[in-house]
Each structure stands twice: as C-alpha cells, then as structure tokens.
C-alpha positions in Angstrom: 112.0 76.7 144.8 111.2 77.0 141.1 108.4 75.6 138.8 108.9 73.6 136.1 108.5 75.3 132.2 105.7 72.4 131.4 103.4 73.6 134.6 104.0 77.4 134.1 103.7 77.8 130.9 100.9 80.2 131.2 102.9 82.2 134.1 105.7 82.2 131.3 103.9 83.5 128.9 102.2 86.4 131.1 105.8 87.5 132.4 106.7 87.5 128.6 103.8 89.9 128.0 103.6 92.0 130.6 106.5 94.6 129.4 105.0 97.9 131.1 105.5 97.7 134.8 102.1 97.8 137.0 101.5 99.7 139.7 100.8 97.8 142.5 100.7 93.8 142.1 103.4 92.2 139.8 103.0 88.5 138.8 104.8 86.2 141.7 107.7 84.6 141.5 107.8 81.3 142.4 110.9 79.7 144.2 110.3 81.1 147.7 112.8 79.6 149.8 111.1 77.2 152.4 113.2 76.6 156.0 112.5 72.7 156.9 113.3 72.0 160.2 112.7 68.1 161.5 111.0 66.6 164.8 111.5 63.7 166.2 107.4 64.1 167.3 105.4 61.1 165.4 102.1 62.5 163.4 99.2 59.7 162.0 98.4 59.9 158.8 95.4 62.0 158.8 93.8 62.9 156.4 91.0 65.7 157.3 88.7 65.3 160.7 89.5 61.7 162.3 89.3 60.1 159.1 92.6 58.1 158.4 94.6 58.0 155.3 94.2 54.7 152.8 96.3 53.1 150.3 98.6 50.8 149.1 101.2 53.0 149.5 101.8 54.3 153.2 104.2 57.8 154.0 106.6 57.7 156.6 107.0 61.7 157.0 104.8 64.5 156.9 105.8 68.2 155.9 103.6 70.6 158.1 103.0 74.2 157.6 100.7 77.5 158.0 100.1 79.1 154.8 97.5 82.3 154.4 96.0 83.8 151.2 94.9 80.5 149.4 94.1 81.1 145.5 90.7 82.0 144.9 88.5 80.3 142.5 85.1 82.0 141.2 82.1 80.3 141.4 78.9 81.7 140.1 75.5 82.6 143.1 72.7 83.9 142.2 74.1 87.6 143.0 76.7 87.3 140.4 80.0 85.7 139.9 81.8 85.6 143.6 85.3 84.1 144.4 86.1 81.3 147.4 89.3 79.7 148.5 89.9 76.5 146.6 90.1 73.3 149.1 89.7 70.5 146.9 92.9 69.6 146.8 92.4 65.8 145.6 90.9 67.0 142.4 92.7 65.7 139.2 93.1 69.2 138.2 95.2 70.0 141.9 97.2 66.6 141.6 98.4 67.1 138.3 99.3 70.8 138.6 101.4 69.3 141.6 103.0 67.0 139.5 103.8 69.4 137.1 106.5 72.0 139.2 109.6 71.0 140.0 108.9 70.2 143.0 106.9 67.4 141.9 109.4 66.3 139.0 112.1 65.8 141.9 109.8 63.3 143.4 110.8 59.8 143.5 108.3 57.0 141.8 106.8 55.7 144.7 105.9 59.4 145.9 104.3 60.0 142.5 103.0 56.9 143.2 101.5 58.2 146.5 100.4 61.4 145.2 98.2 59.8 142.6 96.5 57.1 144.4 96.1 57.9 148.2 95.6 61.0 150.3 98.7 63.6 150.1 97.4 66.7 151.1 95.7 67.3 154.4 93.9 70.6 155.4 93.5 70.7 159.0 90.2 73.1 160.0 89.3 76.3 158.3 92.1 78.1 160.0 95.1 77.2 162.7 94.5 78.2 166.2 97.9 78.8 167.0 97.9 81.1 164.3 95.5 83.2 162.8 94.6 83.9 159.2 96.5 80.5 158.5 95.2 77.3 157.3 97.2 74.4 158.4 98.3 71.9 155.9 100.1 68.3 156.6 101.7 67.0 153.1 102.7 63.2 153.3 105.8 61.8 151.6 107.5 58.1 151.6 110.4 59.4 152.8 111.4 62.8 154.3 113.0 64.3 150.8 109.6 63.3 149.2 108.1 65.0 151.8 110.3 68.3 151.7 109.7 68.3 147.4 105.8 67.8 148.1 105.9 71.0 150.2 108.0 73.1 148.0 105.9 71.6 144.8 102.5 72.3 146.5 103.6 76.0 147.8 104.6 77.0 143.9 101.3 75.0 143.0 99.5 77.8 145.0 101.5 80.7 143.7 101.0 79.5 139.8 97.2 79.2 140.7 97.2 82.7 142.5 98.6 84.1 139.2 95.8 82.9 136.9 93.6 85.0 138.7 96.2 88.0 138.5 97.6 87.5 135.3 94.4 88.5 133.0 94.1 92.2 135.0 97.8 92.8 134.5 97.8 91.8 130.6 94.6 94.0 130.5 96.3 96.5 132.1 99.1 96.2 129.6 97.0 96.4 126.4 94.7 99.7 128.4 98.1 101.0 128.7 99.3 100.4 124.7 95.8 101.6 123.7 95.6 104.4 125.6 98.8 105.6 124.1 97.5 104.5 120.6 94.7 106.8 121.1 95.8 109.6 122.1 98.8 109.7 119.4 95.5 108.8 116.7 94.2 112.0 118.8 97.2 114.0 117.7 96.7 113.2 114.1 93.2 113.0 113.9 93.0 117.3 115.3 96.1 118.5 113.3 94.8 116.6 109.9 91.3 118.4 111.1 93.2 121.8 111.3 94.8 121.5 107.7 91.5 120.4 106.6 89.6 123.3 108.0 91.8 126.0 107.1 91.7 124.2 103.4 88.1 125.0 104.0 87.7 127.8 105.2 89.8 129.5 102.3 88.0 127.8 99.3 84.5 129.6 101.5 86.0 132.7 100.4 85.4 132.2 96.7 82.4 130.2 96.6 78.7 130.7 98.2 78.4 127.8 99.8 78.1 127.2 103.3 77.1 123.7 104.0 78.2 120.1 102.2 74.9 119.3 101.5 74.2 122.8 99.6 77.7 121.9 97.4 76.1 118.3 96.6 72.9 119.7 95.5 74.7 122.4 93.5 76.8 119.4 91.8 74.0 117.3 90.7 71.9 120.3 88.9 75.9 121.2 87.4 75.5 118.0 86.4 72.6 118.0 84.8 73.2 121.5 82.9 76.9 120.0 81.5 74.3 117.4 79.8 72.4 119.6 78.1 75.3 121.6 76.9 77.3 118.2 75.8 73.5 117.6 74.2 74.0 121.2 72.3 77.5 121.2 71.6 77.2 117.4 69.7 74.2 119.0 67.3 76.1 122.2 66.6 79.2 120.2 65.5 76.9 118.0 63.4 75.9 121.1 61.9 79.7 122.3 61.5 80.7 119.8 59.6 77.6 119.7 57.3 78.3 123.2 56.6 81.9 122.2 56.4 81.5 119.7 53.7 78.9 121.9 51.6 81.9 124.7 51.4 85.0 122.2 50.5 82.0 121.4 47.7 81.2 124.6 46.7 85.7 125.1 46.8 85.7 122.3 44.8 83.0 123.4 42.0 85.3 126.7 42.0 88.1 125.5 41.6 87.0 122.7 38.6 85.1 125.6 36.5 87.7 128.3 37.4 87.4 130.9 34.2 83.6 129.5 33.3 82.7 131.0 36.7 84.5 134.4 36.7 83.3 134.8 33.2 79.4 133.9 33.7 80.3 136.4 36.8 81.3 139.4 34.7 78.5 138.6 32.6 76.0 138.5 35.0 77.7 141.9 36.5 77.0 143.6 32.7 73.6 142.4 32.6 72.5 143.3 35.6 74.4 147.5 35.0 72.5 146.9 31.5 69.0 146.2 33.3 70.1 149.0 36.1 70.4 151.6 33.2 67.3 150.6 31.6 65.1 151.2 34.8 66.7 154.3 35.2 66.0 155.1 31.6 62.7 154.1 32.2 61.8 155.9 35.4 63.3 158.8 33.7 61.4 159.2 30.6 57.9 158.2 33.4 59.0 161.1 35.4 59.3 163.6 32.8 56.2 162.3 31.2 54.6 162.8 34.5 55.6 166.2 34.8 54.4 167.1 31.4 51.1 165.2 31.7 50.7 167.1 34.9 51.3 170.4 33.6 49.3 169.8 30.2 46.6 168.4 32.7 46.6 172.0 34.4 46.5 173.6 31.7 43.2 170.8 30.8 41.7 171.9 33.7 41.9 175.9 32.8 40.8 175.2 29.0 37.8 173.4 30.5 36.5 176.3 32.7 36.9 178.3 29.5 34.9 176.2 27.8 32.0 175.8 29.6 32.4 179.5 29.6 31.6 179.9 25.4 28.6 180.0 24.0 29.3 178.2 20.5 28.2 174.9 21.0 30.7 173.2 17.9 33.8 174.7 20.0 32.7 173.1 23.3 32.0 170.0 21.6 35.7 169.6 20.0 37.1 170.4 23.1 35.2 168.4 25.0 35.9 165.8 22.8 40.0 166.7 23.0 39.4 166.8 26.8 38.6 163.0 27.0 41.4 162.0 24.8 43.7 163.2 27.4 41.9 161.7 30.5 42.5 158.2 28.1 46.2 159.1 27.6 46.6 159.9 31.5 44.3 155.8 32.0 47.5 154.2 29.0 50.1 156.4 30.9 49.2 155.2 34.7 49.2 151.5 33.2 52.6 151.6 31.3 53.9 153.6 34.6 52.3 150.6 36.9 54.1 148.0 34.5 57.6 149.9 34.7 57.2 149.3 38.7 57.1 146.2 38.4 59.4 145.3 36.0 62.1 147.0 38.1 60.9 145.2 41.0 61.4 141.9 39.2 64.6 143.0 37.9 66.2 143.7 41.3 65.1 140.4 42.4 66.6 138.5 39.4 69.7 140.5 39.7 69.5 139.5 43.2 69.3 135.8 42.7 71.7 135.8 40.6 74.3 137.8 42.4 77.4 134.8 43.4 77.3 134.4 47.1 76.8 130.9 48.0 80.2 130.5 49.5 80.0 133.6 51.2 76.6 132.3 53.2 78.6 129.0 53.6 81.3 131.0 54.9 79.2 133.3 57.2 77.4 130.5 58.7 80.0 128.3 59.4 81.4 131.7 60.8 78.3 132.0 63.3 78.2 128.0 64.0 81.6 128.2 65.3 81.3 131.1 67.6 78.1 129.2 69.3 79.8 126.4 69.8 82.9 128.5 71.3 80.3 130.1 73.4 78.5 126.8 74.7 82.2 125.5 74.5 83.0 128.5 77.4 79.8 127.7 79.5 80.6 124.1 79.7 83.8 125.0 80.9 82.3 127.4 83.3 79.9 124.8 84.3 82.6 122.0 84.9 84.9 124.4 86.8 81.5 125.2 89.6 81.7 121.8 90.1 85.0 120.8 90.6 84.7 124.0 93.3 81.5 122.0 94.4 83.0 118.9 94.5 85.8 120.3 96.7 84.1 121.8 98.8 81.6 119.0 99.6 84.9 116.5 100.1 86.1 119.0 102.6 82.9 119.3 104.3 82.9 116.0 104.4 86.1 115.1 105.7 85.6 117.7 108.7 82.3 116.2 109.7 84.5 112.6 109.6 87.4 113.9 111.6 85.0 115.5 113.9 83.5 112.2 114.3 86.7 110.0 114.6 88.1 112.9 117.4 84.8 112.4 118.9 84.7 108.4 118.8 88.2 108.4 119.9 88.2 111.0 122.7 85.4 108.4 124.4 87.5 105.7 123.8 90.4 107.1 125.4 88.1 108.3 128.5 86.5 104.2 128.4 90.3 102.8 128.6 91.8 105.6 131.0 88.1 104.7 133.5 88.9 101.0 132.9 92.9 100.9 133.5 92.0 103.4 136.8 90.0 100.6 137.7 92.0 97.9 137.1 95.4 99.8 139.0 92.9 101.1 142.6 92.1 96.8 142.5 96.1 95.9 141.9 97.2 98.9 144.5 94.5 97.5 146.8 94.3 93.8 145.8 91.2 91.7 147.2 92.2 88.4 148.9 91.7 86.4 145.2 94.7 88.2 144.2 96.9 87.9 147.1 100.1 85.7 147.0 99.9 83.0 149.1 102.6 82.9 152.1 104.1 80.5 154.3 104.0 81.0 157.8 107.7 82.9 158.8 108.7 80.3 155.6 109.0 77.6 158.0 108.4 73.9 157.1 108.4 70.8 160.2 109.1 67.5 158.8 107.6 64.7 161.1 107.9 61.4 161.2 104.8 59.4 160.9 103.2 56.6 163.3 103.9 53.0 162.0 101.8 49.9 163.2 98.1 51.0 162.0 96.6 49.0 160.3 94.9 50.8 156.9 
C-alpha cells in the first residue's frame, strides 16, 4: 500500500526534514502489505452495537480486520492536556483523509459515493475477544475490490494520522540536534576569541594602573576634560603667537623701509649716550675729589676751631669764627650740587636706557618664550590624548571580556537546555507511549465477506 502525495503532504514534508537519524522511532512508512483472504460466510451490514447500516447506497462485501495501537488524539481535562484513541471515524475530517490515500483514489464512484453518505467504517467493542489489545474493524465496499482499497486506504489513513503525533518530536529532535551543534561550535569561538582577548588584556595591565573597566572609563572622561582645557590654552597662546608675529614682520618692515636712517640715529644715540657716560664719570670724579678735600679741610676746621676757642684775643676768634661758617655754607652748596649730580646720572641711565634699540629683540624673545609654552602644552596634550587612547583600550577590552564571559555563560545554559530537552525527547522515542505507536494489522491479515442481501434499510 502507498498514500497518495495530496494526503501526505505533511508526512512528505517531515521525511524531507528529518535528515539526522533518531534514535529510536522513525516516521512510518506507509504501504504495509495487507494479506486479503475471502469467505464465503455472509456478514450484515452493521454498523456499531445492533444498529444497522442506512443509505441509498448498500455494500455487498465487507473487509474485516484486528488492528492495535490506534492514533492518539489529545484532548484537554482539567489535569492537563491527555491523549485518547480517536474513534470517530464518520467525522468529515476521518472521511476525507480516507479519500485522500491511494487507497481511496482507487476507489470506484459509487464507493466514494458510499464512503461519503452512509456508514463505512465499523468498530466492533472496545477491543476483540478473540484477540487481545486489538480493536475490530468491519470496512464496507460495493464490491469486494472497493472493499479491499477501503482497507488498505483506512490502514495508511491510521499510519499518516499516527505520524502527526510523531513527526513534531522528531523535527524537534532534528533542530535540538542542529542547535546543539551550533552551540557548542559558537562555544569554541566564543572561549578562544575570550583567550586572545584576555591575554591582549592582560599585557596592556602591565603598562598601565588600571585594574577594572570602570576605573579606565572614569580615567577617560577626566582625560577628557583636561585635553579641553589644554585645547582652551593652546587656542589663546596661538592668538597670542601670531599677534606677536605680526608686531615683528612690522617692526621687519619699519627696518627694512628706514634702513640707513635707523643705523644712523643708532650710532648717534650710541655717541650720546658714551658722551653722557663720560660726563657722569667727569662729574662723580671732580664730587669725589672735592669730597676728599672738603673732608680733609673740614679736619683741619675742626682742629683750628679747638685752637680757637683756645686764644684769648677776642678779634682773632671772631674772624675765624666767622671763616668757620663760610665753610659749613660751602660743605650745605657742596651736598646740594653732589645730591643733583645723583640724580642727573640716575636720569641719564634711564634715558640712555629707553632709548637703547631693542624692540625687535623683545618681539623676538617673546615670541621665543610663546612658542616653547605652546610646545610644552603642545607635549601634555599629546601625553594626555595618549592616557586615553591606553584608557580607551583598556576599557574596550574589559569590556569585551565581561561580554564574552557573558555570551559563554548564556550559551553554556543553552547548550545544557537543548542537550536536557533532546534527552528527553530520545528516552520518549526509545520508549514511545501508545500515542506514538504505529498502528498494526493483526498478522497483516484482511477477510473479505460477503454481505447479507434481502434487508430492508
């Protein structure tokens, strides 16, 4: 027997799937080969109890047979979801899946005819007496060929209906199967990328003081903010730049548009200040020696006076006294004119001073000292942005470890989830329940009757 490609297109298509062999259970075949042997022993069209078959069309023969392991259908109690052999067999659903195999395609018209409007199938009590586990079926056909294709239709009807109830744990069993090996092959990857990673790790730890990601994020966003305020320094200091800059192609400029004027007023500048240098030298000279001489004339003053006080003519003291006081008013005019000669060479330094030409050179010298502050804030930015990079890569690292961690972790209990379920799934298929038993015929034997004539319907 074999069933048609319309009514097992689902069995099709789990045969199709299922490429890894199960242990236990495979989906059954259909096309079990039925031995019909004929008596000559007339049956009545029964159909269930002592009720009597009805219809316009009446069958002539009737297939009989002992079949055990019915399909299962589930059916929801209120413990749960529980499975029970099907025996509606005059449901639209059973009559059309008969139909449907090849069985039922071989059929002639009026059998179709028969199957669709009057009682075909006939379950005789919950299980044979003659033998046990069995039911005992009586299929009806107009004539004994019908009744032959009824019985091989209805037998791979029960096997296509067995294997809806088999065929979902065997494609499961399939995909835990292809998952399983997805996962532990993600496994693989997932602990030897984690190995380069660490070891990537672990060698950047020996040049930096981190030791946890969150420590190289917090160290990246105070980087962060200290590469601001240098980037904050560096634009004012090359504002300044090329102020100072421009002021010294200015001042190049002047020089090089006055040219002889300058080097000229230059030299004579440089005379007049030697000229103003001798002079004070001149000066302080002449004060010195002056000083010397007042000092020694005043010790002599000072000697003359004892002596005077000392003589007893009154006209002599008198005119020296009087010669006395013009030298303490030549020592007030001396200090005076010696005051004034400080000053003068004070104020002479200065102007020399001011006027000595070194505008460029300040230019010069500060753009000098400009440039090597921004060279040094230059060097700490650079310092500043390199930390961070190393910050930055460490904190990616970390972070990829505590991710593959993760993923290993996450996929470890998945593999341990789909290796619990498929152990499952293969103890059910190596010890299959009756719902996922294939239903057998009786030593594969079929006995065609004839059937009574002369009732009246």
């Amino acid at each position: 027997m074999t069933i048609s490609r319309k009514g097992l297109l689902l069995l099709i298509v789990g045969l199709a799937l299922i490429s890894v062999p199960c242990r236990g259970l495979e989906l059954y075949k259909a096309g079990t080969k039925l031995k019909f042997e004929s008596v000559s022993e007339k049956q009545q069209w029964l159909v269930g109890g002592n009720k009597f078959g009805k219809g316009p069309i009446k069958p002539s023969y009737v297939a009989e047979f002992y079949i055990r392991n019915l399909p299962m259908e589930r059916y929801k109690s209120r413990s749960g979801l529980k499975y029970r052999a099907i025996s509606n067999f005059s449901s639209y659903g059973a009559i059309k899946g008969l139909l449907e195999t090849s069985g039922g395609e071989s059929m002639s018209e009026p059998q179709r005819d028969l199957v669709t409007t009057g009682d075909v199938v006939c379950q005789i009590g919950k299980f044979a007496e003659v033998v046990g586990n069995h039911a005992h079926f009586r299929l009806y056909g107009v004539t004994g060929e019908d009744a032959k294709a009824t019985a091989e239709g209805f037998v791979d009807f029960l096997i296509g209906r067995a294997n809806k109830n088999l065929a979902p744990l065997l494609i499961e069993e399939r995909e835990l199967k292809k998952k399983i090996v997805e996962k532990k092959a993600n496994i693989d990857k997932t602990e030897a990328k984690l190995k380069t990673v660490r070891a990537e790790l672990d060698e950047l730890k020996k040049t930096s003081h981190y030791v946890s990601g969150d420590e190289a994020k917090n160290s990246i966003s105070k980087l962060n903010g200290t590469i601001d305020e240098l980037n904050i320094k560096l634009a004012s200091l090359r504002a300044k730049q090329k102020m100072t800059n421009r002021a010294l192609q200015e001042e190049e400029m002047k020089k090089s548009l006055q040219g002889g004027d300058l080097e000229r007023k230059v030299v004579e500048l440089t005379n007049e200040l030697e000229a103003a240098r001798a002079m004070n030298e001149t000066a302080a000279t002449v004060r010195n020696r002056t000083i010397s001489s007042l000092k020694a004339a005043q010790g002599k003053l000072d000697t003359l006076k004892r002596m005077i006080y000392n003589l007893s003519d009154t006209k002599a003291k008198g005119t020296l006294l009087d010669l006395y006081k013009t030298i303490d008013d030549f020592i007030v005019i001396f200090n005076a004119v010696r005051l004034e000669l400080e000053a003068a060479d004070e104020t002479g330094a200065e102007e020399t001073k001011s006027t000595e030409p070194d505008t460029e050179f300040k230019l010069e010298r500060r753009l000098r000292e400009e440039t090597a502050e921004l060279e040094g804030i230059e060097a700490s930015k650079e310092a500043a942005a390199a930390l961070r990079e190393q910050a930055k890569r460490f904190y990616y690292l970390a972070e990829q470890v505590s991710e593959l961690e993760k993923r290993k972790k996450s996929l470890g209990d998945e593999l341990v989830s789909c290796e619990s379920a498929l152990g499952q799934i293969e103890e059910k298929l190596s010890d299959p329940g009756p719902e996922l038993l294939r239903p057998e015929v009786y030593q594969n034997k079929v006995t065609i009757y004839p059937v009574q004539s002369g009732f009246t319907f």
